[in-house]
C-alpha positions, 0 to 999 in steps of 0.5 A, a space after each residue: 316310728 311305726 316299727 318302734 309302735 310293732 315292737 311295743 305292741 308285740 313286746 306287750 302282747 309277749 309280756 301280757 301273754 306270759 303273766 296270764 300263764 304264769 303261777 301264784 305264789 301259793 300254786 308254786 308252793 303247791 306244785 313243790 309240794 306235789 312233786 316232794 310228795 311224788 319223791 316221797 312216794 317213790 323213795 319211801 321216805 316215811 318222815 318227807 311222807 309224814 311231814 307231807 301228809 295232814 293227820 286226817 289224810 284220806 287216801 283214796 285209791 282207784 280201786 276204791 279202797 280208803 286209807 288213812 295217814 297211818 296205813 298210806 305211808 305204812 302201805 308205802 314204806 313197806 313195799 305192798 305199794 311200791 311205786 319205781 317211777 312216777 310221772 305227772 302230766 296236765 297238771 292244774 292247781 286252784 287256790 281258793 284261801 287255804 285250800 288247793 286243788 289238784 288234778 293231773 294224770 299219773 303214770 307209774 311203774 309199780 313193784 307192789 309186793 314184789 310183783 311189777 305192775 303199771 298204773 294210770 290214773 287220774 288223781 284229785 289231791 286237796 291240799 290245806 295250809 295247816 300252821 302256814 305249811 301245805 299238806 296233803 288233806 284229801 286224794 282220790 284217784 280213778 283209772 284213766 279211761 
């Protein structure tokens, strides 16, 4: 009797803890955004790129410079930035209504002009739900300390 209370009380605690880490739907459906976004980049793919990005996108970059959807994916189609390889860690995202926040460490390879390069950085996107679909409004990123 009392192991059968252990195993119930272990096999709650188990099923508590996981549904407390667990992603909404919405933050699901963000993440897949960012990581189609992540491919995009990284592929240049300038329709996935477009379908991503909201048409008032402002793309800060950590050196301070601001682009608009027009140049960001120009910039990325054409190789002045060229990403080989990116790689996200400690990534958060938070939903409130139509909007998400995201907020994670980028660690990239570059090729930007031909000229191979490294970037880390720390990056802020906001996502809004326009007509039912996530798209990248907003990103900012800072150079990791």
């Amino acid at each position: 009797m009392m192991k059968k209370k252990l195993m119930l009380i272990i096999l709650f605690a188990f099923v508590a803890a996981s549904y407390s880490f667990s992603q909404s739907k919405s933050e699901k459906a963000v993440a897949i955004k960012v990581e189609a976004l992540k491919k995009a980049m990284v592929d240049g793919d300038s329709a996935m790129l477009d379908k991503l990005t909201a048409d008032q996108l402002s793309y800060g970059h950590s050196g301070g410079t601001i682009e608009n959807k027009k140049e960001f994916i120009s910039k990325i189609v054409s190789g002045k930035s060229d990403f080989v390889s990116i790689e996200l860690a400690n990534q958060s995202i938070s939903i409130t209504g139509k909007t998400a926040v995201v907020r994670h460490k980028l660690d990239a390879v570059t090729s930007n002009e031909g000229k191979p390069g490294e970037v880390h950085l720390l990056v802020l996107l906001i996502w809004q739900q326009q007509h039912g679909k996530w798209k990248l409004l907003a990103r900012q990123a800072v150079k990791q300390q």
